[in-house]
C-alpha positions in Angstrom: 51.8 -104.8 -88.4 51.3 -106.0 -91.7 53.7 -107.9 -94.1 54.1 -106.7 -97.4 53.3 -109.5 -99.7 56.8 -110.3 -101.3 57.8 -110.9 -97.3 55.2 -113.5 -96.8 56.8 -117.5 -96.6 54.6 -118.9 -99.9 53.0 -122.5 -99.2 53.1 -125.1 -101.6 50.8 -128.1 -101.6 51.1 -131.1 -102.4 50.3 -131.1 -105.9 53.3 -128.4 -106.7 55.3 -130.3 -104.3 55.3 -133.3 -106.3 55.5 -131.3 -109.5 59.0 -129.5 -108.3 60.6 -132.3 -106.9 59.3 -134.9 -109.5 59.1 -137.0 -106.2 56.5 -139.5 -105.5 53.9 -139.2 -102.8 55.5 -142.4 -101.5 58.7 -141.3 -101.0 58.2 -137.3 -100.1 56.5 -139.7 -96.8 59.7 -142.0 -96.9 62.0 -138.9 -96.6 60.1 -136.7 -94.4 60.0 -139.2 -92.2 63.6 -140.2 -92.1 64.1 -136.0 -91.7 65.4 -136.1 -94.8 62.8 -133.8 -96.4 61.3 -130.4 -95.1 58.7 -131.0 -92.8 55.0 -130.6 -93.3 52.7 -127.7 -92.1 49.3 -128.6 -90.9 47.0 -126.6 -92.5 43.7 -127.8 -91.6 42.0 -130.7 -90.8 42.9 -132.3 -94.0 45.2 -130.3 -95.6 49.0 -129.6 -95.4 51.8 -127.2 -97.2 55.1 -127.1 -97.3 57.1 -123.5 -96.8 58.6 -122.8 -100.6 62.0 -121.8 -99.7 62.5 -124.6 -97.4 62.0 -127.3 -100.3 63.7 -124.7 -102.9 66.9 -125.2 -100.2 66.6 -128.9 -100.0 66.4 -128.8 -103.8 69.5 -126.9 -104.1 71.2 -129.1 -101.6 70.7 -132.2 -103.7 73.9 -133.6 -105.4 73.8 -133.3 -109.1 75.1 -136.2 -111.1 78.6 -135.8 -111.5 78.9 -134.9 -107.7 77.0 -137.6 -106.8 79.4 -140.3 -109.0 82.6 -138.7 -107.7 81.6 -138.8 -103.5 80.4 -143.1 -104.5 
């Protein structure tokens, strides 16, 4: 059975990763490994994704600023 191509998870590597977070490569590695970020797909060999709406979710779930001063 085939999946039409709007059903299929997208993959985003590394590059967009770091370009929709604004996240460093550094710390994506800090947070993912504190389980604090979506975790990694392996790929290949030497390459790895990330599933789109996973890191859209942790995205949403970030506190904005005004949140984030009230909850300190």
């Amino acid at each position: 059975m085939m999946m039409e191509k709007s059903n299929l998870p997208r993959i985003l590597r590394k590059p967009q990763i770091k370009k929709v977070t604004a996240l460093s490569d550094p710390t994506i590695w800090r947070l993912e490994k504190a389980g604090k970020f979506p975790k990694r797909l392996q790929l290949g060999d030497n390459s790895v994704g990330w599933l789109e709406h996973e890191v859209l979710e942790w995205i949403a779930s970030r506190p904005r600023g005004a949140e984030k001063s009230e909850a300190a």
